[in-house]
C-alpha positions in Angstrom: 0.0 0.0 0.0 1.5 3.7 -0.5 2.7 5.8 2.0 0.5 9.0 3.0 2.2 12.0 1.9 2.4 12.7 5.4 4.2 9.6 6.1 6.2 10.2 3.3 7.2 13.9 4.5 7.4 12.6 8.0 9.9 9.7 6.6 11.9 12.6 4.9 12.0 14.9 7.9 13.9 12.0 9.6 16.7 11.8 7.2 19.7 14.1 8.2 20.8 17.3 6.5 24.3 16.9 4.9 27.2 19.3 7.1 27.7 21.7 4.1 30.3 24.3 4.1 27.5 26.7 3.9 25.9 24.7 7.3 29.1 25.1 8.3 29.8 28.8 8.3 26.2 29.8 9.3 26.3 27.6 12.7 29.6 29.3 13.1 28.2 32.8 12.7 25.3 31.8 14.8 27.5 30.9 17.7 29.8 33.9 17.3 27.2 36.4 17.5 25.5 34.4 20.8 29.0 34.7 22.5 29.4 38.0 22.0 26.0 38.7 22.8 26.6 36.9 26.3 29.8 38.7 26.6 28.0 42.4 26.3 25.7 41.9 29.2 28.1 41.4 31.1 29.5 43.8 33.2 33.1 45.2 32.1 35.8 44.1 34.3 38.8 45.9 34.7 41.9 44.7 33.0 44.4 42.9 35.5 48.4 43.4 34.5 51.0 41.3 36.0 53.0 43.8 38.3 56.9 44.1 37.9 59.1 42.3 40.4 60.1 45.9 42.0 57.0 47.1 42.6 55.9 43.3 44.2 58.9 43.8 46.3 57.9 47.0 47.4 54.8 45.9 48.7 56.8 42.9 50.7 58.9 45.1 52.2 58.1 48.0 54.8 61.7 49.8 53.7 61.6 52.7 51.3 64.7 53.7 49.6 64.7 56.8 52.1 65.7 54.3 55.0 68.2 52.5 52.7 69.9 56.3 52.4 69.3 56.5 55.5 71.5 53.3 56.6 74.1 54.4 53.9 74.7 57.9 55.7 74.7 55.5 58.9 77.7 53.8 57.6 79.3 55.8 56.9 79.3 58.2 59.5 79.6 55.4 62.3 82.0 52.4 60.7 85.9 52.7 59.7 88.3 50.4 57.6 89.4 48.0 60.9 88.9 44.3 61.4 85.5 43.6 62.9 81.9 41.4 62.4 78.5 43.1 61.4 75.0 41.9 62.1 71.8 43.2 60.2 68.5 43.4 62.0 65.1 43.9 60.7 62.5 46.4 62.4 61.4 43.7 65.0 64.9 43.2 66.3 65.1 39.9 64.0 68.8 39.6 63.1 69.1 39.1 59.4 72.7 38.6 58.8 76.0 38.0 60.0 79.0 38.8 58.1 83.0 40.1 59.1 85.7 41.9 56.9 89.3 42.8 57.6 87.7 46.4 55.8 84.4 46.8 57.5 83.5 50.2 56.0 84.4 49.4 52.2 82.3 45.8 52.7 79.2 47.3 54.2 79.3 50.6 51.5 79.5 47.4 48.9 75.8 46.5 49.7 74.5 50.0 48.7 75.9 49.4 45.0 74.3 46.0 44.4 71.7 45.6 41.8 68.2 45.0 43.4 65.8 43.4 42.8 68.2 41.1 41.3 70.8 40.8 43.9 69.7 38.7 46.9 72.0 41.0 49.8 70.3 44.2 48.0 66.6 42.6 49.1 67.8 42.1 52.3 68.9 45.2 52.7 65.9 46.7 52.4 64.2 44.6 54.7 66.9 45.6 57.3 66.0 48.6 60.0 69.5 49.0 61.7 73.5 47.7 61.1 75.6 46.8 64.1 79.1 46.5 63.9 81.6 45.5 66.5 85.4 46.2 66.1 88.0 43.5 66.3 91.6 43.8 67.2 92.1 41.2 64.2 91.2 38.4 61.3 91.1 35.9 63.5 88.8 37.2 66.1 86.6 38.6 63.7 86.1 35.1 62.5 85.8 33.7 65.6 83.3 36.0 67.1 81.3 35.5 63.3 81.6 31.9 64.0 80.1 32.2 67.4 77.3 34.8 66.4 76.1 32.6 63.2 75.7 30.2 66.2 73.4 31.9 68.6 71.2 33.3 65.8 71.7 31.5 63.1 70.5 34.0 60.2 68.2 33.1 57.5 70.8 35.1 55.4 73.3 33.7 56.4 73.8 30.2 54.2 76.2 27.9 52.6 79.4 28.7 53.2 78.5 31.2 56.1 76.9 28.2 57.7 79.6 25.8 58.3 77.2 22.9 60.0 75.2 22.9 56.7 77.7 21.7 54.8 78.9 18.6 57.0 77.6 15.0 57.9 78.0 12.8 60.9 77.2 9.8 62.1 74.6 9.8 65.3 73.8 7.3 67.6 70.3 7.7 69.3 69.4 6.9 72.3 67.2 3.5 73.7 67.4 0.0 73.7 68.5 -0.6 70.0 69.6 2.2 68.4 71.1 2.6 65.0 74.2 4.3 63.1 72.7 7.2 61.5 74.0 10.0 58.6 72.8 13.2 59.4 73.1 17.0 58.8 75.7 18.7 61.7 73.3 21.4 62.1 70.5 18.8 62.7 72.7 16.7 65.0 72.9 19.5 67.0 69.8 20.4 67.2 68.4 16.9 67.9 67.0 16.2 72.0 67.7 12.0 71.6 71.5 11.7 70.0 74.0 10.2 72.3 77.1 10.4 70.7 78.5 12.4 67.3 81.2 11.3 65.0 82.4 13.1 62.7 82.6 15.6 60.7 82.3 14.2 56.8 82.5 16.5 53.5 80.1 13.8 51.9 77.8 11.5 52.7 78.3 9.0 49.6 81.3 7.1 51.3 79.6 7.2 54.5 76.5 4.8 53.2 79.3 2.7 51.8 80.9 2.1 54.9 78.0 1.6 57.4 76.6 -0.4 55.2 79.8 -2.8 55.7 80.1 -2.1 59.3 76.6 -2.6 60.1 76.7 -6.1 58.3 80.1 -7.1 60.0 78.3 -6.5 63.4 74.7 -7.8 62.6 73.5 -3.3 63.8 69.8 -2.7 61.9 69.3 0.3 59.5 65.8 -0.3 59.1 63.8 3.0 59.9 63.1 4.1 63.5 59.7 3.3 62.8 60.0 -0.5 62.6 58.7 -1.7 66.2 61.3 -3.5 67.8 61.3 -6.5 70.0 63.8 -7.6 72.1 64.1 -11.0 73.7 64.5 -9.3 77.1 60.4 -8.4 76.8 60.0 -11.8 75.6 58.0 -12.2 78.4 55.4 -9.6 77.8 54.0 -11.2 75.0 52.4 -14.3 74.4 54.2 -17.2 72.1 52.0 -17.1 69.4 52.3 -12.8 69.2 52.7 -12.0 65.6 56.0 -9.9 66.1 57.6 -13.3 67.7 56.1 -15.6 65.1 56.2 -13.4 61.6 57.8 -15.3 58.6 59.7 -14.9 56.9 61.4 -12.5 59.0 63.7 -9.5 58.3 66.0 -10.0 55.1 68.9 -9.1 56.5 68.0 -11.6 59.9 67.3 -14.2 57.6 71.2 -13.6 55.7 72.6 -13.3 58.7 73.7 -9.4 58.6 71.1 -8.5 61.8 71.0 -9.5 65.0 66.9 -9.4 64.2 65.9 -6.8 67.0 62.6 -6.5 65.7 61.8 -10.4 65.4 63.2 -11.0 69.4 66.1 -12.7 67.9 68.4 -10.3 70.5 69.0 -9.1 73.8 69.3 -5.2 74.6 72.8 -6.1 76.7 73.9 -8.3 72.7 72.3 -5.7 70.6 74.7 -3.3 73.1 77.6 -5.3 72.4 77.8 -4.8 69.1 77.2 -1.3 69.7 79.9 -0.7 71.9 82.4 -2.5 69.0 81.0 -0.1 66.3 82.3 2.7 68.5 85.4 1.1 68.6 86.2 1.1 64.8 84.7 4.6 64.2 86.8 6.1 67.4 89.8 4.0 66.1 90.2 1.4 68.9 88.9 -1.9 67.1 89.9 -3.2 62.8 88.6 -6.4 63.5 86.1 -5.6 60.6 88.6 -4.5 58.4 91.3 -7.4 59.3 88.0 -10.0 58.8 87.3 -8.8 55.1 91.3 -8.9 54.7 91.1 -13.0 55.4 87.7 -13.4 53.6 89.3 -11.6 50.5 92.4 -13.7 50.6 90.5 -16.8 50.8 88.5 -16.1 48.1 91.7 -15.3 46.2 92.6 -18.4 46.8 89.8 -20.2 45.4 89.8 -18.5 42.2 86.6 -16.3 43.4 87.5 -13.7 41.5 84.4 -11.6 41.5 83.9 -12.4 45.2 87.4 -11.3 45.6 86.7 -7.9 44.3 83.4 -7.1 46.4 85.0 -7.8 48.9 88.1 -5.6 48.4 85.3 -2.5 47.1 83.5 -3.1 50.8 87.3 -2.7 53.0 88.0 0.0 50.7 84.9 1.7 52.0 86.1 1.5 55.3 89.5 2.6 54.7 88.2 5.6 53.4 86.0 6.4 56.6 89.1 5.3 58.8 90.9 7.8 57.0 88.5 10.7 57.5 88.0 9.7 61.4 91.7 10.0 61.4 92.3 13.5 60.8 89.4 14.0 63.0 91.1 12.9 65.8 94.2 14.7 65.0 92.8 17.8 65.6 90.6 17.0 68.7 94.3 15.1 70.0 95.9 18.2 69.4 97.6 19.2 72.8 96.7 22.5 74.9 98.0 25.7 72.9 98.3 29.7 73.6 98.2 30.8 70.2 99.7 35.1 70.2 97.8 37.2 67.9 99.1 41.0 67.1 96.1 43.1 67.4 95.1 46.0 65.6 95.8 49.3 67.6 98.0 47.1 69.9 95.1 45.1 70.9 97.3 42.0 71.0 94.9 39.0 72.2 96.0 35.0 73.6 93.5 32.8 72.8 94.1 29.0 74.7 93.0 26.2 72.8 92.3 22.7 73.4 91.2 20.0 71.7 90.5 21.9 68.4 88.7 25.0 70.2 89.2 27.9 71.7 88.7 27.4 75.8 89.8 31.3 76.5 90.8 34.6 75.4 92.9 37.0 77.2 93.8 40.8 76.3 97.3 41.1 77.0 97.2 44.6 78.3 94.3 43.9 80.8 96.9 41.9 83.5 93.9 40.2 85.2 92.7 38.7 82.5 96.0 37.3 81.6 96.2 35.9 85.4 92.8 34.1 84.7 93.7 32.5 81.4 97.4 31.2 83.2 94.9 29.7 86.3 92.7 28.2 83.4 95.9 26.9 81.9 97.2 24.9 85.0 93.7 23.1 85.2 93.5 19.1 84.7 93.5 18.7 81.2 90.1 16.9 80.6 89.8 13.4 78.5 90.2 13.3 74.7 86.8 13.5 73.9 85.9 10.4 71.5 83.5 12.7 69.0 83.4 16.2 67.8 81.7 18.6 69.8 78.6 19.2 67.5 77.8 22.1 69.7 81.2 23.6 68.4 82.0 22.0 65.6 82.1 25.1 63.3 84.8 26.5 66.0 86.7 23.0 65.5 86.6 23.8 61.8 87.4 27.2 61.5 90.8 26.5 63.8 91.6 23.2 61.8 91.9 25.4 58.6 93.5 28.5 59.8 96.3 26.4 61.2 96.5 24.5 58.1 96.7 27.6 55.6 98.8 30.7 55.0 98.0 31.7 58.8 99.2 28.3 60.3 103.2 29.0 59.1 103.4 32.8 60.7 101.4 31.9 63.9 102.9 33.0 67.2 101.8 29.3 69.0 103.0 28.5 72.5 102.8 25.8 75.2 102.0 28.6 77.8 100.6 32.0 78.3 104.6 33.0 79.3 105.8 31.7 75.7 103.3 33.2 73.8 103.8 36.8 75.8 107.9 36.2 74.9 106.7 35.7 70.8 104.7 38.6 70.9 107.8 40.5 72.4 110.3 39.0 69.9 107.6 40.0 66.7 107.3 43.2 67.9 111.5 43.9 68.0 112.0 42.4 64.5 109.2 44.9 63.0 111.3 47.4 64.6 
C-alpha cells in the first residue's frame, strides 16, 4: 500500500541534513554572535596586569629607599676600615645577617651598589632597619666572634658557606634500647633532644653509606627505619608465644642472611644488641679493625679459590672502610691536638692570647688587661680533661674554622706556645723584629 504524503514527509523529515560548508559557516556565525551577545551583558571588568618584580617587592617590604639612604649615611658616619663582624637586623629586632671583613666600612658601603631586585643582599637590605658593627683587634677574632654569632642566631641570610654545620655529615647514635648508626646534617645533629654520641665531621655522605653499610653487616646493627617496632628478647616475656611480632615469617631480610641480629623479630638481647654497639664505637673512634682485618682473610680466601668476583666485592667493601678510617683519622688529630696559647698582634696594639684545646678555643685573654692574663694562666694549670671520642657538635664550626686557619697561609706565621709565658715572649720578639 502507499505511503501517506504525510508519512512520506514525515519519513523525509527524519533523514539528516548533509554538514555543508554553507551549514558550516552559518552555525559558526550563529554561535559567534551568541558569545558576544553573552559577553556584552556582562558587566566590564577591569583589565588585570601582572605587576613588575620591584614594585611586588615593594609591597613585601616595609623599607623605602629613604631608609636605605638612611642606613648608607649611617655607615658611613659610624663604621671605619678596621677588622670587625657586622649583624643586620630587621625592624622587629630579627637579626638578618651575620657577616665580618678585615675592611668593615668598604664591605658594608658594597651593599649600597648591588643591583636590586636582582641581587639577593640588595633585598635584604631593604628589609633591614638597623647595622651593628663590632670592632676587632684582628682576622682571627673577627672570624671567631662571626663563628660564634652565626651560632646563637643562626641568620636566615646567612647560608652555605657562612653556615659551616650545613655543609657537613656525621654519624649519630640515638638513644634507647636498640639504636642505629645514622647520617645526618651537623646542624640537625645538634639540634636533635635523643642523640647520644657524634662522629664526625664528613664532607660527603656517599662514602659514609658505603661504609656503614659494611660495618653494620660485620656487626649484625639494623638500619631499618626508626619506625619499625622493635622486639627484644629481654620483653619476651610480655608477649604471648603465638604474638605476631615473635612468630612473623619470613622475618627480616637481612636476619634471615645473617647481617642482623633481628631486633625487631626477638632474635636479641638489649645487653647483645649493646655489644655490638659498643664494637662499632670502637672502629669509628679507632680502637677496634677487627672488621677490616676479617674482610682482609675473607678476601684472601677467596683469592685463593679462584673467586675472583667475590674477591673484588669484597676488596670494594674494606676499601669503603678505609676511606672512613681515614677521614676519622684526621678528625682525631685535631681533637688530640695538645693545649696551645696561640699570640695574635692586634690591631691598635690590641694584642689577644687565645688557649685552645682540643681543636677549640677554651679562652681569650687581652694582654694589656693583667687580670685577664692571670685568669687564662689559672685556666691553663687546670686538669687537662679526656680526649673526647667525638666532635663537639655544639662547636663544631669552632673545630673547623681552627683546623683550617692552622692549616693555611695563617698556620706557618702563627705565634703558637705551650704557655701563656711563651706566647707573651713571641709577641715580644715580633714586635722587635718589626722594629
Amino acid at each position: 500500500m502507499p505511503a501517506s504524503p504525510a508519512a512520506a514527509a514525515g519519513i523525509a523529515s527524519s533523514v539528516p541534513t548533509p554538514w555543508t560548508d554553507a551549514a558550516r559557516s552559518s552555525a559558526r556565525g550563529v554561535s559567534t554572535d551568541l558569545a558576544a551577545g553573552l559577553a556584552a551583558s556582562l558587566p566590564a571588568r577591569p583589565t588585570r596586569r601582572p605587576r613588575a618584580l620591584a614594585t611586588q617587592l615593594d609591597l613585601a617590604m616595609p623599607a623605602s629607599e629613604a631608609n636605605v639612604a638612611r642606613l648608607r649615611e649611617q655607615v658611613r658616619a659610624t663604621t671605619r676600615n678596621a677588622p670587625g663582624v657586622y649583624l643586620m637586623r630587621s625592624a622587629h629586632g630579627e637579626v638578618l645577617y651575620v657577616g665580618k671583613s678585615t675592611q668593615v666600612r668598604t664591605r658594608l658601603l658594597s651593599y649600597f651598589r648591588l643591583p636590586w631586585p636582582e641581587h639577593r643582599h640588595a633585598r635584604m637590605l631593604r628589609e633591614t632597619s638597623s647595622i651593628e658593627w663590632e670592632p676587632q683587634p684582628s682576622e682571627f677574632a673577627a672570624l671567631l666572634r662571626e663563628v660564634r654569632l652565626i651560632r646563637a642566631h643562626l641568620p636566615r641570610y646567612n647560608v652555605r658557606s657562612a653556615r659551616p654545620l650545613d655543609k657537613w655529615w656525621v654519624i649519630s647514635i640515638a638513644r634507647g634500647p636498640a639504636p642505629r648508626l645514622r647520617i645526618q646534617r651537623a646542624s640537625a645533629a645538634a639540634r636533635s633532644r635523643d642523640v647520644a654520641q657524634i662522629i664526625g665531621p664528613f664532607a660527603s655522605r656517599r662514602p659514609l653509606q658505603d661504609a656503614l653499610r659494611v660495618l653494620n653487616d660485620a656487626l649484625g646493627l639494623r638500619d631499618c627505619s626508626d619506625r619499625v617496632p622493635l622486639h627484644l628478647a629481654d620483653v619476651q616475656e610480655l608477649f604471648d608465644a603465638a604474638h605476631p611480632a615473635m612468630q612473623r615469617t619470613p622475618r627480616c631480610h637481612r636476619y634471615e642472611t645473617r647481617r642482623c641480629l633481628g631486633p625487631c623479630v626477638g632474635a636479641t638481647s638489649e645487653y647483645e644488641y649493646r655489644a655490638q654497639l659498643t664494637r662499632a664505637r670502637a672502629v669509628l673512634e679507632g680502637r677496634d679493625d677487627t672488621p677490616q682485618q676479617q674482610l682482609v682473610r675473607e678476601m684472601a680466601a677467596a683469592s685463593a679459590s679462584l673467586s675472583y668476583e667475590r674477591a673484588g666485592w669484597l676488596r670494594d667493601r674494606l676499601t669503603a672502610l678505609q676511606e672512613l678510617e681515614a677521614q676519622l683519622s684526621r678528625v682525631r688529630e685535631a681533637l688530640a691536638r695538645p693545649s696551645f696559647v696561640y699570640a695574635v698582634p692586634g690591631h691598635d696594639g690590641d694584642d689577644r692570647l687565645y688557649l685552645v684545646r682540643h681543636g677549640v678555643v677554651v679562652a681569650e685573654a687581652r694582654c694589656l688587661e693583667p687580670e685577664s692574663v692571670n685568669s687564662m694562666q689559672a685556666l691553663e694549670r687546670q686538669t687537662t680533661q679526656a680526649v673526647p671520642t667525638g666532635a663537639l657538635v655544639d662547636r663544631l664550626d669552632e673545630l673547623l674554622l681552627v683546623e683550617s686557619w692552622f692549616r693555611g697561609r695563617n698556620g706557618a706565621q702563627a705565634i703558637v706556645a705551650e704557655t701563656v709565658v711563651g706566647a707573651l715572649e713571641g709577641l715580644v720578639l715580633a714586635a722587635r723584629s718589626l722594629n
